[in-house]
C-alpha positions, 0 to 999 in steps of 0.5 A: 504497485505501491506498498504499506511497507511496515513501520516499526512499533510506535513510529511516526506520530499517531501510531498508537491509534487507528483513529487519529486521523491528519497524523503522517505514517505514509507517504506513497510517492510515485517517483516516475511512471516509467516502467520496464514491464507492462502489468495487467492491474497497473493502476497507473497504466505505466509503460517504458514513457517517457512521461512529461512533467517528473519531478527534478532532482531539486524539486524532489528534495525540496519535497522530502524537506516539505514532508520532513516539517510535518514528521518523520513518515515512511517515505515509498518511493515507488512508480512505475519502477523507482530504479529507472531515476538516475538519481534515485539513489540521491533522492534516497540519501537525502531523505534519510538524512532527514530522519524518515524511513525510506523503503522502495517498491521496485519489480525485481528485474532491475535490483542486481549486486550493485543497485541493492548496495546503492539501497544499503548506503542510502539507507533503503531500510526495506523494499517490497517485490511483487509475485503475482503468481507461484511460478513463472508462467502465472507471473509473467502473464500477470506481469506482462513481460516474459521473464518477470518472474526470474527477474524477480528472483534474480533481485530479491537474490542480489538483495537478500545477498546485500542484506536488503530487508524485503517483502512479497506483495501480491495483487489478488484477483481471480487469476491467483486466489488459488496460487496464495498458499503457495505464494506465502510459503515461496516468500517464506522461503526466499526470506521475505520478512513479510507478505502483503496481500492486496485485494484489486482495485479496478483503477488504470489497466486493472479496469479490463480485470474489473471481471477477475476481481474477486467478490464479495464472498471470496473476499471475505473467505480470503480474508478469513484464511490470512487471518487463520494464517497468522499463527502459522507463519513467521511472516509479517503478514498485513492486508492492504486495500482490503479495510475489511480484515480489521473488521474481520481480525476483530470479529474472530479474536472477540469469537477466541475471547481476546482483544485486539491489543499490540500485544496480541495483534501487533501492527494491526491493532494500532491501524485501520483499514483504509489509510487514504487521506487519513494518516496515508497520501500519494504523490503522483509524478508530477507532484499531484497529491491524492488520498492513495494511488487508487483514489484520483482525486486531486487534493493539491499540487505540490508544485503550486502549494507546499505539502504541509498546506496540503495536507493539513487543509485539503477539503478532500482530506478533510471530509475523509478524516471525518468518519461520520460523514460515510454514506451508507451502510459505511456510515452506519457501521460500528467498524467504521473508524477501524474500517472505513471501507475502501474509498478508491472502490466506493469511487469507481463503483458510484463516482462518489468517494464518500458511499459505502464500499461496494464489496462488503457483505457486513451488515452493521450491528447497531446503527451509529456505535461507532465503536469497535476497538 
């Protein structure tokens, strides 16, 4: 599962404004398909492969060199499972002599004592392991594979140990929207420096859990407890594929007679909800380029094109970097630009990336503000 692993303040171009759309923060890159376990809402459906077509060791730092031309992003090397690269850790070391963040998302199981001091020396600053469940049992079910949960623990023990920085996230579904609680007060306790919450996205094999998902009552319910959380926790706390918070986050700070500022609202302030195509992208294993790992719409290939043309000139990139061109009730909302609604369900639901997001009880305001900093 890929993650928006925390950028610190101010960091990559564009950082200071929701709405500077074609300013690189993220990259997502699916570093290889090949995975040790077999989860239920794997949007890439990734099993033990082996897949054709990888990116070569060469090919891989020719990438980062490409990425590196348009600024200094957080690079997520994620999968499938990054650990299971021979030369993961070589791809690692190159990047951060390239001045970017690299961060990894691997499951767990395979981070003991020596692979997290690889991560150390490499310059992993952090990594994000995902708990799906609040015990062993609701884990491994979500995971697929008996013993996911220990394993999970095992490595983020070896990585606290190492002084590896990491993160929960967690896939949220009906299978465990009661399991939250519980779930933040475990990343709590093993030393997470933050919980990322995502809400499904019915892409690969999360389409057989198209009728655990959520809806659009219990997102919005969902949503409102992680903001009440905020307070409550020293956690990092963000919501990824779920656009919707900033809209919320807004909402209830304007009903506490705040504003949302860096200074109240920290990372959330300076984001908005949905990254794809805008100041995120993805990068399959075989080099393909999409708005987010959810969204299958190929917007170029690296391998035939360089990542800065891309990125820069995609036609798909572009129409999402105009906010204006929103179908809908997106289109009409005054939180558009800090919203935008999730593309990657907009799609799935309607084949068309550009409608209103489907899982949205908002009804817009005023049609056409525009405005809602």
């Amino acid at each position: 599962m890929t993650s928006a692993l925390n950028p610190p303040h101010g960091h990559g171009s564009g950082a200071g404004s929701p709405g500077g759309p074609g300013n690189l923060r993220l990259v997502a890159w699916e570093i290889t398909r090949n995975c040790n376990l077999s989860c239920i809402h794997c949007r890439a459906a990734a099993t033990c492969g082996p897949y054709t077509g990888e990116l070569d060791t060469q090919a891989s730092l020719r990438l980062l060199d490409q990425i590196a031309e348009i600024g200094k992003p957080i690079v997520i090397l994620t999968g499938g499972e990054p650990l299971l690269r021979e030369d993961i850790f070589d791809i690692a070391s190159y990047g951060t002599k390239l001045g970017l963040r690299m961060v990894m998302a691997p499951n767990g199981t395979l981070v003991n004592p020596e692979t997290a001091r690889k991560m150390t020396v490499s310059g992993i600053q952090r990594i994000s392991i995902s708990i799906d469940g609040a015990s062993a049992k609701r884990h491994d079910e979500f995971r697929g594979v008996s013993g996911a949960f220990q394993g999970a623990l095992s490595g983020i023990k070896a990585a606290r140990e190492a002084g590896v920085e990491f993160q929960i996230n967690t896939t949220i579904t009906q299978l465990n929207r009661d399991q939250i609680p519980q779930i933040l007060k475990l990343a709590e306790d093993l030393g997470a420096v933050a919980l990322h919450i995502f809400l499904l996205v019915p892409t690969g094999r999360g389409k057989y859990l198209a009728d655990q998902a959520i809806d659009a009552r219990q997102y919005e319910e969902t949503l409102n407890w992680f903001y009440d959380q905020k307070g409550k926790t020293s956690l990092q706390l963000k919501a990824t594929c779920a656009p919707h918070y900033y809209r919320i986050l807004r909402q209830r700070a304007r009903a506490d007679g705040k504003s949302v500022t860096w200074e109240t609202h920290g990372l959330d302030a300076v984001t908005r909800g949905c990254l794809g195509g805008t100041s995120f992208c993805f990068i399959s294993h075989q080099g393909v380029v999409q708005p987010c790992g959810f969204l299958d719409l190929n917007c170029g290939d690296v391998t035939r094109d360089s990542f800065a043309k891309i990125w820069h000139n995609s036609e798909k990139f572009l129409a999402l970097r105009d906010f204006d061109r929103l179908k809908g009730k997106c289109g009409i909302c005054e939180y558009k630009r800090v919203c935008g609604g999730c593309r990657a369900r907009a799609y799935e639901a309607t084949g068309d990336w550009l409608a209103e997001e489907p899982l949205c009880l908002y009804e817009p305001g005023k049609a056409g503000a525009g405005k809602a900093s």
